[in-house]
N, C-alpha and C positions, 0 to 999 in steps of 0.2 A: 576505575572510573568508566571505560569501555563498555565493562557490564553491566554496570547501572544503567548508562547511555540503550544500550541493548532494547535494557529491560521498559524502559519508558518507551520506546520503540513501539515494540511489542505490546504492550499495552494498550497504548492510545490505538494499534490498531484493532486491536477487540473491541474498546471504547464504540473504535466509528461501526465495525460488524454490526455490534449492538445496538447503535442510534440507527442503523440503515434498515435492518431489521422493523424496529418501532416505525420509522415513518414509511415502511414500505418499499423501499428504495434498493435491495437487493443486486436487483440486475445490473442499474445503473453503476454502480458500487466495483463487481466485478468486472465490466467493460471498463470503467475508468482504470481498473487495477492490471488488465491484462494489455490497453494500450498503452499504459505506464514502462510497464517490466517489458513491451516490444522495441519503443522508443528509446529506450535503455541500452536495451540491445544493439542496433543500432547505431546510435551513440558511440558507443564503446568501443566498436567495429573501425569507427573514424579518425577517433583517438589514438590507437593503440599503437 
């Protein structure tokens, strides 16, 4: 089940590459995804 979960994961996120693509949206796309996985960081630092 995990792998499934994964793999829809994965997916959807080529999905939005591919929509970001189409409308141009590149940039925004990677800053949203790199202050994502900082905030994460972070995060997890506080938790642990």
């Amino acid at each position: 089940m995990n792998n499934f979960r994964s793999f829809l994961y994965k997916l959807a996120r080529i999905l939005g590459d591919v929509n970001a693509v189409k409308k141009g949206r590149v940039g925004r796309r990677i800053g949203r995804r790199v202050a994502g996985r900082a905030t994460g960081r972070t995060t997890r630092k506080f938790f642990k």
